[in-house]
N, C-alpha and C positions, 0 to 999 in steps of 0.2 A: 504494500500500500504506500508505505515512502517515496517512490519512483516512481507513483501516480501522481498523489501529492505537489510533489516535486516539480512533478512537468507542468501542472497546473499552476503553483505559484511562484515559483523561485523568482524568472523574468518580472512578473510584478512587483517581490517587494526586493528586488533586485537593488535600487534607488535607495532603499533603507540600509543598504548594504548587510542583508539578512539573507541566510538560505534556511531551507528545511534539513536538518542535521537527525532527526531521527523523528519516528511515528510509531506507536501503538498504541493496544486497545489495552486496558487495564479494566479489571473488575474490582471496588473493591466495597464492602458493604451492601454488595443488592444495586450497586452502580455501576455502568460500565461506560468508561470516557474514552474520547480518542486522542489522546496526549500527539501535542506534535510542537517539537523543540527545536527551536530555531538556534542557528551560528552565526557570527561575525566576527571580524578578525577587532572589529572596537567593544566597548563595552556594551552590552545592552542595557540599556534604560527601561523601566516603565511606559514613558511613553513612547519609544519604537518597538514594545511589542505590542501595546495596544495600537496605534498607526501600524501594524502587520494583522494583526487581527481583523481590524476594520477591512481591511482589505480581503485577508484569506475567509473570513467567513462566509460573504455573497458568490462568492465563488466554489464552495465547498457545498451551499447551499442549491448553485446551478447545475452541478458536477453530478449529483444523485449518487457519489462516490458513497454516501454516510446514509444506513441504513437504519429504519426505525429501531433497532436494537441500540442504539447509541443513546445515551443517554446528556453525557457532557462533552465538550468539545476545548479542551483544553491547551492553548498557545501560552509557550512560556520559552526563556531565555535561555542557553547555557548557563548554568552558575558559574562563578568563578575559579571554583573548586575544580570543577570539572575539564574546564579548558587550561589551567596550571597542571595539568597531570600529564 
């Protein structure tokens, strides 16, 4: 699903200087999300992953990629931690 994702939004929020870095579905309490974590070579902020979200949501939403079993749809940054590794 990342390499769908991907093809879908990367060129868009491409200008935020953001890619898609990883995607899955997680279950956890009777919830199941579709987590999808974005990279940059700068630090991400709050507001460039919200200004990425705005973006990848209507698009995710045209796409019919996200099936009713999805529950939450969750964009969020590399941590810090993670790209120091």
């Amino acid at each position: 699903m990342k390499e769908q994702i991907s093809a879908l939004v990367d060129e868009k929020i491409k200008a935020l200087n953001l890619v898609v870095s990883n995607v899955q579905v997680v279950q956890e309490d009777g919830v199941k999300s579709l987590e999808i974590e974005l990279d940059s070579t700068d630090i991400i902020d709050l507001d460039r992953v919200t200004q990425a979200t705005e973006i990848i949501n209507p698009i995710l939403d045209a796409s019919g990629l996200i099936d009713a079993t999805i529950d939450v749809v969750d964009i969020y940054g590399k941590s810090k931690e993670e790209v120091e590794k």
